[in-house]
C-alpha positions in Angstrom: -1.0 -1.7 -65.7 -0.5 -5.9 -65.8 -4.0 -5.9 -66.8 -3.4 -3.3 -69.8 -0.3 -4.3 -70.8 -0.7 -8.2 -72.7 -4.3 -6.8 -74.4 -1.9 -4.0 -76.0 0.1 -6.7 -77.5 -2.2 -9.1 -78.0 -4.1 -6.6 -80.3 -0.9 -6.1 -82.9 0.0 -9.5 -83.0 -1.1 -10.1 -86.7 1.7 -8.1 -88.1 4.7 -10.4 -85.7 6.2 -13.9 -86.9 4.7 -16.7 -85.6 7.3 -17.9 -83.4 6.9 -14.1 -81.3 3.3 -14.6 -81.4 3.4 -17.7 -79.8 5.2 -16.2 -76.9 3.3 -13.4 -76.7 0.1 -15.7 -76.2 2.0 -17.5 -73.1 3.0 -14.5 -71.8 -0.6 -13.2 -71.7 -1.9 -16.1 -70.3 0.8 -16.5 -67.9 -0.2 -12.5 -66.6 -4.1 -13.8 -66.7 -3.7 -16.4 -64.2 -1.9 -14.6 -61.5 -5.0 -12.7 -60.2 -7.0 -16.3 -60.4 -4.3 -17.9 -58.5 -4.2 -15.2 -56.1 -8.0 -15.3 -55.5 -8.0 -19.4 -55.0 -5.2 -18.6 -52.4 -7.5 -16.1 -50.0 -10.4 -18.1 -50.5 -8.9 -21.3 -49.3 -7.6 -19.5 -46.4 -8.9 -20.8 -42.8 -11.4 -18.6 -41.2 -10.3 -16.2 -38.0 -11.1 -17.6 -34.9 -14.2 -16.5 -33.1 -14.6 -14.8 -29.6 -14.7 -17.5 -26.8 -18.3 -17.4 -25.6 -19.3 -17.9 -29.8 -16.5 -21.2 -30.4 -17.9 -22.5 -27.2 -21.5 -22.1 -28.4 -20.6 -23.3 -31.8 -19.2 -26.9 -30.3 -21.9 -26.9 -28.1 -24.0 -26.9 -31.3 -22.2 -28.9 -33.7 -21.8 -31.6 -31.2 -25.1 -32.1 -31.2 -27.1 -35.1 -33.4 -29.7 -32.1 -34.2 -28.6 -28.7 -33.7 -31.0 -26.9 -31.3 -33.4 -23.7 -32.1 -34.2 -20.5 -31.0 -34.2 -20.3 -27.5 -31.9 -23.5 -26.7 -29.4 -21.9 -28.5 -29.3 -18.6 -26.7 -28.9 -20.8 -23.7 -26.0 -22.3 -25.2 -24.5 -19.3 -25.5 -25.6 -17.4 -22.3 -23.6 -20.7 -20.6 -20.4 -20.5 -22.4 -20.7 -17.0 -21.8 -21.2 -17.1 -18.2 -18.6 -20.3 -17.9 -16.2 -17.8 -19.7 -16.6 -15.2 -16.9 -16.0 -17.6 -14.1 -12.7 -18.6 -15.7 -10.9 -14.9 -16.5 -11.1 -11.6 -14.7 -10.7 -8.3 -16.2 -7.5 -6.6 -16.0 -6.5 -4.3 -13.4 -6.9 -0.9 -13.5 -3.2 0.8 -13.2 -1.9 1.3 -10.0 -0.8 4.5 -8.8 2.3 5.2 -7.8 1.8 7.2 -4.7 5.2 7.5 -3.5 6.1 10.5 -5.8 4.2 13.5 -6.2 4.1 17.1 -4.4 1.8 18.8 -2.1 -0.5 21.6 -3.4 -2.0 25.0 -1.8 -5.9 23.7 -1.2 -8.0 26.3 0.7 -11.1 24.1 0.4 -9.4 21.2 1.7 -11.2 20.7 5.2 -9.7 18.1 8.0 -13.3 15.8 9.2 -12.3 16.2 12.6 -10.9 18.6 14.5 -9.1 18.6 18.1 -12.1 19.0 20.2 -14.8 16.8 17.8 -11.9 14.0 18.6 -10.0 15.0 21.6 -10.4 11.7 23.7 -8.5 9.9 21.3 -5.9 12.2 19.9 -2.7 11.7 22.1 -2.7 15.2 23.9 0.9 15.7 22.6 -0.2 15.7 19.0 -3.4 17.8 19.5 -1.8 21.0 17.9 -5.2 22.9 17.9 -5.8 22.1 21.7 -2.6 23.2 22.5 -2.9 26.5 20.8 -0.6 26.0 17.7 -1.9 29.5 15.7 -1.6 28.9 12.5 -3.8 26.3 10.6 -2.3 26.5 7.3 -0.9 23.8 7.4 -3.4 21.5 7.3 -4.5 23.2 3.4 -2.5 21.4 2.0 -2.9 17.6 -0.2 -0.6 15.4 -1.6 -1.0 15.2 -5.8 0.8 11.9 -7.1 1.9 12.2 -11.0 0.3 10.7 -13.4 -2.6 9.9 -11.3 -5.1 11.6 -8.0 -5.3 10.5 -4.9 -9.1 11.0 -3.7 -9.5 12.4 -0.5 -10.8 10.0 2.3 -14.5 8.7 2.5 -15.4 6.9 6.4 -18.4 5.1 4.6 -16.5 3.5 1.8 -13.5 2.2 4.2 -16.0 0.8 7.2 -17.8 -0.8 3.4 -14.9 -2.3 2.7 -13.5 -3.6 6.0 -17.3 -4.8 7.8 -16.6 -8.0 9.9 -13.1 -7.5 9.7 -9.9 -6.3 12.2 -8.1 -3.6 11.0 -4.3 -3.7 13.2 -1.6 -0.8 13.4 1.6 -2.4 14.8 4.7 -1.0 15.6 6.2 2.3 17.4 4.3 6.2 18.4 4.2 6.7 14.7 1.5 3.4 14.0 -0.1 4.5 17.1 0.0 7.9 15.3 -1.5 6.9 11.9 -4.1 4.7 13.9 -5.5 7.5 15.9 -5.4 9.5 12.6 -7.5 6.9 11.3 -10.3 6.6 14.4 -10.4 9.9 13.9 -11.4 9.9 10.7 -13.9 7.5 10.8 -15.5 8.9 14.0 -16.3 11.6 11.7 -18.9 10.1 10.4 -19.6 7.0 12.1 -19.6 6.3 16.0 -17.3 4.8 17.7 -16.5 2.8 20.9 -13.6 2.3 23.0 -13.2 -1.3 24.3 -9.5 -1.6 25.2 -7.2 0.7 26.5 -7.5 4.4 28.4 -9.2 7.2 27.0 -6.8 9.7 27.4 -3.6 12.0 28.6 0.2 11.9 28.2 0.6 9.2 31.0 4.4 9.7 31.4 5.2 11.9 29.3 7.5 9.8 27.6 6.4 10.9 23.8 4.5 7.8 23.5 1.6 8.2 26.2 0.7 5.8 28.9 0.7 1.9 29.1 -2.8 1.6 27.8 -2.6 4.0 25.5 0.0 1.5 23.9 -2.6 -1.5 23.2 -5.9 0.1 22.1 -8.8 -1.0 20.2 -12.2 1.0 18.8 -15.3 -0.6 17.6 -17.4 0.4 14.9 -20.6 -1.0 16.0 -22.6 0.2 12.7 -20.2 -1.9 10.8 -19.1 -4.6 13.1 -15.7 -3.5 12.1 -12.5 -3.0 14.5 -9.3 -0.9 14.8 -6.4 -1.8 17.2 -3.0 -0.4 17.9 -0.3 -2.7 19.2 2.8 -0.9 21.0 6.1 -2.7 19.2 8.4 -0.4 18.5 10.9 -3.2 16.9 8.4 -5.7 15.4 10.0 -8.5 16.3 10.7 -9.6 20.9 12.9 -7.0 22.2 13.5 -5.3 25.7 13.2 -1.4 25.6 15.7 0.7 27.3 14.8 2.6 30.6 12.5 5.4 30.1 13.3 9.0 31.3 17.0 8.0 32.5 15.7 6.1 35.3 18.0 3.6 36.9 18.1 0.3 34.6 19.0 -1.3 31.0 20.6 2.0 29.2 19.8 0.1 26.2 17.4 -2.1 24.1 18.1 -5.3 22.9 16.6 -7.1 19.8 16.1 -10.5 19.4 15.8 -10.6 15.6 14.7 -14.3 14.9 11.6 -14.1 17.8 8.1 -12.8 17.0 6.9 -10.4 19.4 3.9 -12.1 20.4 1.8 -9.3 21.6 0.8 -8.8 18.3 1.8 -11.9 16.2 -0.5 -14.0 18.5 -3.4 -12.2 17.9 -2.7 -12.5 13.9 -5.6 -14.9 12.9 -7.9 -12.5 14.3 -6.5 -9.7 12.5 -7.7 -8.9 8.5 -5.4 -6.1 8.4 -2.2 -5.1 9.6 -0.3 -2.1 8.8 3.4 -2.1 10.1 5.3 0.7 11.2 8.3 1.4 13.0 12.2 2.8 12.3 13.2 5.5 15.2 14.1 3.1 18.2 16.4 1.8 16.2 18.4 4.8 16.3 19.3 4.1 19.7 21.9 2.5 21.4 20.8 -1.4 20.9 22.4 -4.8 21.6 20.9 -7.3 18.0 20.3 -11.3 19.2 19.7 -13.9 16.9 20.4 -17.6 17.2 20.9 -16.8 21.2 24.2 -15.1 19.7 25.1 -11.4 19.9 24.9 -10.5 15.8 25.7 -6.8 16.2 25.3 -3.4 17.9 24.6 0.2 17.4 26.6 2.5 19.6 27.7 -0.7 21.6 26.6 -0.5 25.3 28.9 -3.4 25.8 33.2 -3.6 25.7 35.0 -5.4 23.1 31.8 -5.3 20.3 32.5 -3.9 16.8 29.6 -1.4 15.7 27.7 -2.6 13.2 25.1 -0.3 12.9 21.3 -0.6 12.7 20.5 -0.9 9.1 21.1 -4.6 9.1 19.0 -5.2 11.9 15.8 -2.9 10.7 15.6 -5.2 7.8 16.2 -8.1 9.6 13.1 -6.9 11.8 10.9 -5.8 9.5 11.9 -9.4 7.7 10.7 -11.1 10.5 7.9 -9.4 11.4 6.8 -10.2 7.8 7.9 -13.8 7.8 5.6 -14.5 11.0 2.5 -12.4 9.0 2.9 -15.0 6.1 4.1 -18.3 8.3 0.7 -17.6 10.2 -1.9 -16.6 7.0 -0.4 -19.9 5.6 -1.2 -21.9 8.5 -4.4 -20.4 8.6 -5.5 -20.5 5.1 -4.7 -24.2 4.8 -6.8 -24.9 7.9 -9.6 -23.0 5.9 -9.4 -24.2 2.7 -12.5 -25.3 2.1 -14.2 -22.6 3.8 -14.8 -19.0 1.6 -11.9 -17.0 2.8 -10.6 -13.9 2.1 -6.9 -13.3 2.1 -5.3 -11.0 4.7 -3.2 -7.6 3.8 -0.4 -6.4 5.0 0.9 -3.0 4.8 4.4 -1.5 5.6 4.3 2.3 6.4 7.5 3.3 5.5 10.0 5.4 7.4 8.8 8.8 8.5 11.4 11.4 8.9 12.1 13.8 11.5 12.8 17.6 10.7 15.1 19.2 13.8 16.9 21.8 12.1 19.5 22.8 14.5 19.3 21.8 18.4 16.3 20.0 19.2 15.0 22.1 22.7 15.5 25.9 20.4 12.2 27.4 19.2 13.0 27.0 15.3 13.6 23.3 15.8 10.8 23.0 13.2 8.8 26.2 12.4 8.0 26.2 9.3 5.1 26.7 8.6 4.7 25.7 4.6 6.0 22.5 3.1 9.2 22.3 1.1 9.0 22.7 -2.7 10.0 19.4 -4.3 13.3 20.9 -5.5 13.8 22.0 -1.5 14.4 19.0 0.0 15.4 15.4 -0.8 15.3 12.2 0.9 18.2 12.4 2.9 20.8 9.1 3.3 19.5 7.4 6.2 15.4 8.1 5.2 16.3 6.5 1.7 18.1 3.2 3.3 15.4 2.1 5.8 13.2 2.9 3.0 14.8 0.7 0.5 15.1 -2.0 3.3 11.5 -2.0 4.1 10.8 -1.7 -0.2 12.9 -4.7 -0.5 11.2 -7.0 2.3 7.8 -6.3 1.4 8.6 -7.4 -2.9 10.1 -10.6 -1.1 7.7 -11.3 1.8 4.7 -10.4 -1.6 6.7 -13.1 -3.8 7.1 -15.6 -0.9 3.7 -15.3 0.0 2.2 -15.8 -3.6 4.7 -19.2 -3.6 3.3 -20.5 -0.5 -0.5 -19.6 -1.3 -0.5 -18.2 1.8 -3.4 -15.9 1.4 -2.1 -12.5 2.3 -1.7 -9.7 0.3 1.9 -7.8 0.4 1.9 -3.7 0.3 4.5 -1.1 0.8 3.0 2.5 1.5 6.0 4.5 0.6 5.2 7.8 2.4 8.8 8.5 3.0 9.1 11.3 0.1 5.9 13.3 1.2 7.0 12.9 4.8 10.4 14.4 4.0 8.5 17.3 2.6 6.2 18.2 5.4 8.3 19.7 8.4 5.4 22.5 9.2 3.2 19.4 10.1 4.3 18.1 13.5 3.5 19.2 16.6 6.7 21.3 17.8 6.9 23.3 20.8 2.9 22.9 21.0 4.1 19.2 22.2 2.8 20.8 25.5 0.1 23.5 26.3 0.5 27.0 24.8 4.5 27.0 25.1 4.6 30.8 24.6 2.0 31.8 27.0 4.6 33.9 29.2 6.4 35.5 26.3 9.2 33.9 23.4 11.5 31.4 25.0 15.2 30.6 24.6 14.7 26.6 25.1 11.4 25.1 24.8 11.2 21.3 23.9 10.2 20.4 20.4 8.6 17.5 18.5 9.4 17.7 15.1 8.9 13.4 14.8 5.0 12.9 15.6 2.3 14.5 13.6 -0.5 17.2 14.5 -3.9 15.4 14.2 -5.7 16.6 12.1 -2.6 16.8 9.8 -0.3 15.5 7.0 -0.7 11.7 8.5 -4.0 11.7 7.3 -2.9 11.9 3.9 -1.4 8.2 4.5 -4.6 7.1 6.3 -6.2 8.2 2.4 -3.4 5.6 0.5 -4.5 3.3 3.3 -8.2 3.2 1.8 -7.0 2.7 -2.0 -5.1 -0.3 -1.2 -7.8 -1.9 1.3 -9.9 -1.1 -2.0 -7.5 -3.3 -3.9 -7.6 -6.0 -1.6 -11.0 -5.9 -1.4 -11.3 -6.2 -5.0 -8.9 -8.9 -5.0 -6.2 -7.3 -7.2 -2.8 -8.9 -6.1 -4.3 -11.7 -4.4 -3.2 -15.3 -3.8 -4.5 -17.5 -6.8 -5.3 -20.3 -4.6 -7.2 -17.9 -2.1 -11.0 -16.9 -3.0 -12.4 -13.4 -2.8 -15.5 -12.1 -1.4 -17.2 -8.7 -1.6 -17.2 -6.6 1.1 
């Protein structure tokens, strides 16, 4: 229309005064150097800047007194390209929230192992198949995260991604749970040898098995790799209560600013260490720190104010961090100048028990479905030690990245699928084929432990996605170097 508009008038200008057709004549001029002034402006604009690998070619090039030819310059470039690799890594894939989800009917789901295929190194009290449980249901069943899949577990790609190393579960019956989950697993396809600790049986009875049971360790000769479980059912020095009611300390007592050296000496030799612990701290306990009585749960003692235990599980699984990360710093400094691979540490969050009603009737915990996710929430207690050990782990992660320490920082939220999952432990098939002589008014229950196979080997499966992670050396110190495994 511009363009149209001043030859229209420029064409009847013979029949206008002189003065008019003098502004007319401006006027077209004045709409016939807009476009020319437009087109100088987007000529003499700078040119966009080129991909990295090109501009670092180019300089290369133009720096040059003559410019190089043919195949020098496709070195040129195939240096700046390989310079600009070294310097960037590719983003991270998203990570998947695994802490939210439900668990979904899957006939064709099949455990790897079974009681008898693993019986020496299932705990006999959590051998549900060898002690006659009936139903197997329960164990058709996965866990399906939203918004993304959790694949099911693979033996070879976890031994791939953890040859040469240690891999440590520390804490109470549930880590020595999850680790026998775990030897199980990769027994299924790999063999195994047992190097430390006894084979077998329930010891004492006591829920936990006996003393050697409680400091165990498996080698995987076909990948030089090892698995260990450390008995520490507070993470940090404490003294355990008498067992059974025998005659002695009715109580335990923490001592929240000491490491419990069991484990935490054995740390440099240990890749990584999954944490786990929450029900001792249900009982009756007596909380040190400073060599000064900080608290007490049900107070064993006269004259102490209850303070419950939440404050100390933090504390302890604080401090049980702190001494992961004092000790990878220590140790990554001293092998700086070596190729070192940072550690990673997991937390296992709290895993609830199910006793509906008294804990010794036979529907303590029957079921024998899951709940629906609209049938059961996290209760009060589940959601604080899990928001204690959330907590620690985003602050041990952030101290550890300050420090350079070299040690990856992971929660393993499995309280939510936990809650939902009260058909999966062991129950009054705890001992041998409970109802052999007929239905039973009392019959001691379980309902804290898992069956193996069972439900815990759904957390052995998050386990392998975030040793993939740190393998791949997403979340890693900056200042720490990566290898493949």
């Amino acid at each position: 229309m511009g363009a149209s508009t001043p030859r229209h008038h420029f064409s009847s200008s013979s029949s206008l005064p002189r003065p008019l057709l003098a502004k007319r004549i401006v006027t077209f001029a004045l709409y016939a150097l807009i476009p020319l002034a437009l087109l100088h402006y987007l000529i003499s604009l700078p040119s966009p800047p080129t991909q990295s690998t090109t501009s670092a070619a180019d300089a290369a090039t133009s720096s040059s007194p003559s410019p190089p030819q043919g195949a020098e310059v496709a070195a040129a470039a195939e240096k700046a390209s390989a310079g600009a690799k070294t310097r960037t890594r590719a983003p991270a894939a998203p990570r998947c929230d695994y802490s939210d989800g439900e668990w979904v009917r899957s006939p064709a789901a099949a455990p790897l192992y079974n009681g008898t295929s693993c019986g020496g190194t299932i705990k006999a009290g959590q051998n549900c198949e060898a002690h006659g449980r009936p139903d197997t249901g329960y164990l058709r069943w996965r866990w399906r995260p939203r918004g993304c899949a959790l694949p099911p577990f693979d033996p070879a790609e976890f031994l791939r991604l953890v040859r040469g190393r240690h891999v440590a579960f520390v804490g109470d019956s549930l880590a020595r749970n999850q680790c026998e989950s775990l030897v199980c697993l990769l027994s299924s396809a790999f063999p195994s040898q047992l190097i430390r600790g006894a084979g077998g049986g329930d010891g004492d009875g006591d829920g936990d098995g006996d003393e050697l049971r409680k400091f165990r360790r498996w080698a995987f000769p076909s990948h030089d790799a090892t698995v260990s479980v450390f008995w520490s059912p507070f993470l940090v020095n404490g003294t355990e209560k008498a067992k059974g009611g025998a005659a002695g300390l009715d109580h335990n007592r923490l001592y929240l600013d000491q490491p419990d050296e069991r484990w935490a000496a054995e740390l440099d030799g240990i890749d990584v260490v999954v944490l786990s612990a929450g029900h001792w701290f249900l009982h009756p306990a007596m909380f040190y720190d400073g060599g000064g009585v900080v608290g007490c749960h049900h107070c064993p003692e006269p004259n102490r104010t209850e303070t419950g235990f939440f404050g100390a599980f933090r504390l302890a699984v604080r401090g049980a961090l702190r001494e992961v990360v004092l000790r990878a710093t220590r140790a990554h400094q001293q092998q700086r100048e070596q190729r070192h691979r940072p550690k990673l540490a997991v937390v296992t969050t709290f895993s609830p028990a199910h006793f509906e009603g008294e804990w010794d009737s036979p529907s303590a915990c029957a079921r024998t479905e899951p709940f629906g996710p609209e049938e059961r929430w996290v209760e009060y207690m589940d959601g604080q030690m899990l928001r204690a050990e959330a907590e620690e782990v985003a602050a041990a992660g952030a101290d550890a990245r300050a420090r350079g320490a070299g040690v990856m920082v992971e929660a393993m939220e499995v309280t939510r699928m936990a809650a939902l999952r009260s058909d999966g432990h062991p129950g009054a098939y705890m001992h041998p084929f409970p109802f052999a002589g007929g239905a039973r008014e009392r019959v001691p229950n379980d309902c804290v432990h898992w069956c193996l196979p069972g439900p815990i080997d759904t957390w052995n499966e998050i386990l392998l996605q975030l040793v993939k992670r740190w393998a791949d050396g997403d979340g890693a110190d900056a200042d720490a170097e990566t290898s493949s495994p």
